[in-house]
C-alpha positions as CSV (number, residue, x, y, z in Angstrom):
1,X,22.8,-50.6,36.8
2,X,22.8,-48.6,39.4
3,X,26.9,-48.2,39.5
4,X,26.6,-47.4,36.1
5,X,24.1,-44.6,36.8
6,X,26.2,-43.5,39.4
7,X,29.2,-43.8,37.5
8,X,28.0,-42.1,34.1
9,X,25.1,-39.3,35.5
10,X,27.1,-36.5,35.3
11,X,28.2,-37.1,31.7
12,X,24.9,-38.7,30.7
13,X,22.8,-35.6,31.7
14,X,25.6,-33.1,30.2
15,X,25.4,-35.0,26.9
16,X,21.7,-34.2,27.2
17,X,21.9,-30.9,27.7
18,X,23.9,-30.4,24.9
19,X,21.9,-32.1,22.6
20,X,19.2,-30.5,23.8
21,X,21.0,-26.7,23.1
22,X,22.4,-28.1,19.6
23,X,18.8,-28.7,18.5
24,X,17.4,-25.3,20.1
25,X,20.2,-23.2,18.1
26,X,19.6,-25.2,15.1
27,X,15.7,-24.6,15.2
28,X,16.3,-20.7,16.2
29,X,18.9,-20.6,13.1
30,X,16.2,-22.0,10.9
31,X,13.9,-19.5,12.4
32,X,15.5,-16.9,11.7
33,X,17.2,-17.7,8.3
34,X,13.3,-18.9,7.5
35,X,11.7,-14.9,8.3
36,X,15.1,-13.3,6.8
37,X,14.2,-15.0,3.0
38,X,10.6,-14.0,4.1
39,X,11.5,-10.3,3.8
40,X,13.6,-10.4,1.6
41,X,11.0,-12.6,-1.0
42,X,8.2,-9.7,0.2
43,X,10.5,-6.6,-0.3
44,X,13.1,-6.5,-2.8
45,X,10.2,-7.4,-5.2
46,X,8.6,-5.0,-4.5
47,X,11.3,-2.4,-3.9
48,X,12.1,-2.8,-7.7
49,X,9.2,-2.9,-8.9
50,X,7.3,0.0,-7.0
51,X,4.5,-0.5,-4.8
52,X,2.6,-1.8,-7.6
53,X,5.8,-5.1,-8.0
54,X,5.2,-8.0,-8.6
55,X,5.7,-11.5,-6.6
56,X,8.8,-12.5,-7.8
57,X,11.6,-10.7,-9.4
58,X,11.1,-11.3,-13.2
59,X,11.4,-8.2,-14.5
60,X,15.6,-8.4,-14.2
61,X,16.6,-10.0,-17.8
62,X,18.2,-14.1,-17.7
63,X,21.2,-12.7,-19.6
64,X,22.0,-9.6,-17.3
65,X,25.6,-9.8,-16.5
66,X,28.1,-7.1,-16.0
67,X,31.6,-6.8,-14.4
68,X,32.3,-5.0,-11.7
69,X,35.8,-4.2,-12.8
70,X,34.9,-2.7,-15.8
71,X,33.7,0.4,-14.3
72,X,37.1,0.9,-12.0
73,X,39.9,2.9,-13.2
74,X,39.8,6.8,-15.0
75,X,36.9,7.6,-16.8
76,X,35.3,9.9,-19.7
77,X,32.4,12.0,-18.6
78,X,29.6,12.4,-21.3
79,X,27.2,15.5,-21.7
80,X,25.0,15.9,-18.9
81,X,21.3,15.1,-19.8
82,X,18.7,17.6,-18.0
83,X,14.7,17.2,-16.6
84,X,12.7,20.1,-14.9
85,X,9.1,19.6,-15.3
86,X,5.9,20.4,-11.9
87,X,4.5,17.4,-10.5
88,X,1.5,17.7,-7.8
89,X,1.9,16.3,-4.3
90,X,0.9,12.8,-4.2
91,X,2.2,11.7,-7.3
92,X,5.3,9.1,-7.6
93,X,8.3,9.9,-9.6
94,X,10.2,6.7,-10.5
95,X,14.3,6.4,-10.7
96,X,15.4,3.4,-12.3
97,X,19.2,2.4,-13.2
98,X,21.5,-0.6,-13.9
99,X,24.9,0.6,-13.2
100,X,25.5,3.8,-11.4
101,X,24.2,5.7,-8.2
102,X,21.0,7.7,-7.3
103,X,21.3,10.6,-5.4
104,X,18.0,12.6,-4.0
105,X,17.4,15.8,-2.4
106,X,14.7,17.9,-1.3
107,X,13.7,20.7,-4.3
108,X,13.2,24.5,-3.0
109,X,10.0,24.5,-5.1
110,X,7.1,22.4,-6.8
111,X,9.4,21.3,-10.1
112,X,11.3,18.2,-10.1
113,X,14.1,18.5,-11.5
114,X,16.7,14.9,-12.6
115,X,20.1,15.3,-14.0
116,X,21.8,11.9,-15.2
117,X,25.8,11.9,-15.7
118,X,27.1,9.1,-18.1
119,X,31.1,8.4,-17.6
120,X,32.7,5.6,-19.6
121,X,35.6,4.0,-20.5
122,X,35.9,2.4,-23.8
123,X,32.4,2.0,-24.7
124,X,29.5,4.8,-26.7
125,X,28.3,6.6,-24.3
126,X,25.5,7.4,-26.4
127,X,24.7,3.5,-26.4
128,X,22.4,4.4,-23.2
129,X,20.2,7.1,-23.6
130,X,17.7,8.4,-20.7
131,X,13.8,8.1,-21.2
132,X,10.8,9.7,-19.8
133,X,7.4,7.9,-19.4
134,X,4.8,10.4,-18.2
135,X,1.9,8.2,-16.8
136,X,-1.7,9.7,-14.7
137,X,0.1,9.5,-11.5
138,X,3.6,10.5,-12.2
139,X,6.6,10.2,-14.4
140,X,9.3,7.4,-15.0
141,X,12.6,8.0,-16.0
142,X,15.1,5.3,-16.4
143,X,18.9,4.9,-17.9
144,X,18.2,2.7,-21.2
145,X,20.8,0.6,-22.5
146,X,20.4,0.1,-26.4
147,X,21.0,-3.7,-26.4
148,X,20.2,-4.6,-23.4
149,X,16.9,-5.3,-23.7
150,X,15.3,-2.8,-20.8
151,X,12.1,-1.3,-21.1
152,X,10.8,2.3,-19.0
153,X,8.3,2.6,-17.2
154,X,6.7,3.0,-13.7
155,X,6.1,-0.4,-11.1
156,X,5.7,-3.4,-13.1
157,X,6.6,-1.8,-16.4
158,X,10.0,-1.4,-16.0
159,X,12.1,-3.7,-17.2
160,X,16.1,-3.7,-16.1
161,X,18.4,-3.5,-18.4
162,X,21.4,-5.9,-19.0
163,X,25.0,-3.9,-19.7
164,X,26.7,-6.7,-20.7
165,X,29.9,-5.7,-22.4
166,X,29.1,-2.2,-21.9
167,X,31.2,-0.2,-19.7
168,X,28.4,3.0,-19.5
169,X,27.8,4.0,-16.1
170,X,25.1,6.4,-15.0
171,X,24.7,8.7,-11.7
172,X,21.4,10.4,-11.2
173,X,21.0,13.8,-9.3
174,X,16.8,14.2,-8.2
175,X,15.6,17.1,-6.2
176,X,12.1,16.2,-5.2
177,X,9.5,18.2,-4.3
178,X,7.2,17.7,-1.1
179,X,4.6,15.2,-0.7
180,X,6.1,13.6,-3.7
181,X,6.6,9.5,-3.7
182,X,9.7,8.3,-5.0
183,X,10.3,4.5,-6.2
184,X,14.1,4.1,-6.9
185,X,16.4,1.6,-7.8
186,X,19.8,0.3,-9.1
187,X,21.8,-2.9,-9.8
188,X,25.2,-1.7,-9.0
189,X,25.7,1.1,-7.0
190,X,24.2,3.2,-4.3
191,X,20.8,4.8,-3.1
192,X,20.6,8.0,-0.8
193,X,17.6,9.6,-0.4
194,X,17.7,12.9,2.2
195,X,14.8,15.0,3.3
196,X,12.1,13.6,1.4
197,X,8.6,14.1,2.3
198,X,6.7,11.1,0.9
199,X,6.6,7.3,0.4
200,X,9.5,5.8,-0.4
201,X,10.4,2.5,-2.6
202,X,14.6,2.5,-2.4
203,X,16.8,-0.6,-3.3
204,X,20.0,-1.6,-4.6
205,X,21.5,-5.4,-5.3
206,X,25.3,-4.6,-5.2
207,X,25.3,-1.3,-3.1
208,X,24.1,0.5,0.1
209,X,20.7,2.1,0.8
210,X,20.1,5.2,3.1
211,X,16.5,6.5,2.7
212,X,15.0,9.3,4.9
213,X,11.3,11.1,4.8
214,X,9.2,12.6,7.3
215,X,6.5,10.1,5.8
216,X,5.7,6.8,5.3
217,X,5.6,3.6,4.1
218,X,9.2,3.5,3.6
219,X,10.7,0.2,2.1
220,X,14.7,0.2,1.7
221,X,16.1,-3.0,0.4
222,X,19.6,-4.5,-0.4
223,X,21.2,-7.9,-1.0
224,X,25.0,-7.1,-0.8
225,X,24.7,-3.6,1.2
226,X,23.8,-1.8,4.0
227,X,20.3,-0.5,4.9
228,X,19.2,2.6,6.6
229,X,16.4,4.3,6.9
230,X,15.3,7.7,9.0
231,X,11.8,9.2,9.7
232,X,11.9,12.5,11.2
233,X,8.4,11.8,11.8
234,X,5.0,9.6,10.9
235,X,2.5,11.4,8.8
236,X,0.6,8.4,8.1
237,X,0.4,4.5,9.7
238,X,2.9,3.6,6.8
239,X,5.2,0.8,7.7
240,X,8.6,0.4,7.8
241,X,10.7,-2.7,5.9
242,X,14.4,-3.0,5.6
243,X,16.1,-6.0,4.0
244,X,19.0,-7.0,3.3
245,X,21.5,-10.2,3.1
246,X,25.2,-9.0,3.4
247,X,25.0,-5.9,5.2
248,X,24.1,-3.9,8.6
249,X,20.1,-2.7,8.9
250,X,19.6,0.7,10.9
251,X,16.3,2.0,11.7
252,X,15.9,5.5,12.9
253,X,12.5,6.3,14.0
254,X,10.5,8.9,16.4
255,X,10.8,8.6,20.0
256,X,7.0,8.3,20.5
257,X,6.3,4.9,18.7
258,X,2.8,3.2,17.8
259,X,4.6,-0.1,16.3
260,X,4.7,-4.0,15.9
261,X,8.4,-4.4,15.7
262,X,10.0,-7.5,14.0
263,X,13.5,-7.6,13.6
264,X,15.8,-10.9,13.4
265,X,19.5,-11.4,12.0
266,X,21.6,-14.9,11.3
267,X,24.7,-13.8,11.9
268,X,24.8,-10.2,14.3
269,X,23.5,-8.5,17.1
270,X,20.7,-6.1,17.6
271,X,20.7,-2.8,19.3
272,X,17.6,-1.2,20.4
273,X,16.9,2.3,22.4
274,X,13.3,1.4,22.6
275,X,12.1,-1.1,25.2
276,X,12.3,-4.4,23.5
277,X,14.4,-7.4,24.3
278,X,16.5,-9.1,22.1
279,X,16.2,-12.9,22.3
280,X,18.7,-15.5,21.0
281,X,22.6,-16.2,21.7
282,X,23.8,-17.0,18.2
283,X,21.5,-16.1,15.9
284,X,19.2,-12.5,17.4
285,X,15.4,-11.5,16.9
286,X,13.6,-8.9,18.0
287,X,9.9,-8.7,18.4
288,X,7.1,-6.4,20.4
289,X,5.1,-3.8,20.4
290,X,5.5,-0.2,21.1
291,X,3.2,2.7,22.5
292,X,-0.2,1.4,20.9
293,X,0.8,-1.0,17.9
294,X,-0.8,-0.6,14.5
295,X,2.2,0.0,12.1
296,X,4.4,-2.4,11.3
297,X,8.2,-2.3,11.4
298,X,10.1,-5.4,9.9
299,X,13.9,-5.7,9.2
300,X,15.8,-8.5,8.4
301,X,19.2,-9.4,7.7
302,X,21.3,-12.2,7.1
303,X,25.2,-11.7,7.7
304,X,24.8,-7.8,9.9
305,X,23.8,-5.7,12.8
306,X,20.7,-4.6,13.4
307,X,20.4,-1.2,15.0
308,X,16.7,0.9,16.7
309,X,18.1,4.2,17.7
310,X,15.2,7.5,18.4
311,X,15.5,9.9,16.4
312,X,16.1,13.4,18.3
């Protein structure tokens, strides 16, 4: 026996330590895979479906389909539809699309003002038509398709529509005024939000998400896209949540930080300017807290980088 310890030691003990580290990765993996559905059950819910969203995501139709090739190629540009209207601070405007982008910038004055371009290809462009739902706290407006079976309206409301055999797409142009919230959201196509002043509720499934206010809680979601989002400052103890599954997540947040950070990826690496370590050979998490704690700042992603830089 004991030639045989003698004999085998070296090999019995490195086989050991590699099971061991198989299992560790394995359980860190699970981990990490484990929070990343967390966020993304909690927020792209909830980034649909405004702050008021629901649990689950039932408000997308079972027969929504569309093909992504349909909307390549030259294309018709319809007449431009046209919204200027006041809306106090503290209300919410709500976006909502299916196919096309959403573009948003910071108005000169108190009027918000939405423009929505329809190109196609073959299909009636007049087989989507724009509604407004004014509501006490704010306004929907939302790219209809006729027989697709969506419905307008603000948080839990709205109901997507499905283009299916429609080749309509629509790009919306918002200039929002300050202290204005803004809930936004598409199926295909992007999100950029720049110089807003309010809460923001941002997502995309099949496109990238860039969101940046001076004021919280800002939640940017994606499934196959990138997320970013910038505060040039906290004006409340909002948190921060970006999600995504196929796609980088960048964070870019004040220098002087009161935070509980929690950040974890499956496949990537994290950078950080802040002083937090990053834990984890294959798959990376972040967690910590910053100056004195209180707001939380999540992001998770599945296949992507995950990036903390201060903002200057």
């Amino acid at each position: 026996m004991n030639s045989f310890w003698h004999t085998w030691r070296k090999e019995i003990i490195r086989g050991v330590v590699l099971f061991c580290g198989v299992i560790a990765i394995g359980l860190c993996i699970r981990y990490v895979v484990t929070r990343a559905r967390q966020g993304l059950a909690e927020g792209l819910p909830v980034a649909l479906q405004g702050l008021r969203g629901l649990k689950e995501l039932k408000n997308l139709p079972s027969h929504f389909d569309f093909d992504p090739d349909a909307y390549a190629g030259p294309r018709d540009t319809a007449d431009t539809w046209r919204y200027r209207a006041k809306i106090a601070p503290q209300h919410w405007v709500w976006i909502r699309n299916t196919i096309g982008s959403v573009k948003v910038e910071a108005a000169r004055g108190d009027s918000l003002e939405v423009i929505a371009v329809k190109t196609h290809r073959r299909s009636d462009a007049n087989s989507v038509h724009i509604e407004t739902v004014k509501v006490a706290d704010g306004i929907a407006i939302c790219a209809v398709w006729a027989r697709g079976g969506g419905r307008c309206g603000p948080g839990e409301d709205y109901r997507a529509s499905s283009p299916r055999h429609n080749d309509v797409a629509v790009d919306f142009t918002v200039r929002l005024p300050k202290w204005v919230g803004l809930g936004a959201s598409t199926v295909n196509g992007a999100v950029h939000v720049a110089n807003a002043t309010g809460p923001l509720v941002v997502a995309s499934i099949n496109g990238e998400v860039d969101a940046e206010t001076a004021a919280g809680p800002v939640r940017a979601t994606s499934v196959n896209g990138s997320v970013r989002a910038r505060m040039r400052a906290f004006g409340d103890t909002g948190e921060v949540a970006l999600s995504t599954v196929n796609g980088s997540a960048t964070a870019e947040l004040p220098a002087r930080l009161d935070a509980e950070v929690d950040a974890s990826t499956v496949n990537g690496s994290i950078e950080t300017d802040y002083p937090l370590v990053v834990t984890g050979k294959v798959a990376k998490h972040l967690q910590g807290t910053l100056g004195a704690g209180g707001r939380k700042v999540r992001i998770t992603t599945v296949n992507g980088g995950i990036t903390l830089r201060k903002t200057s």
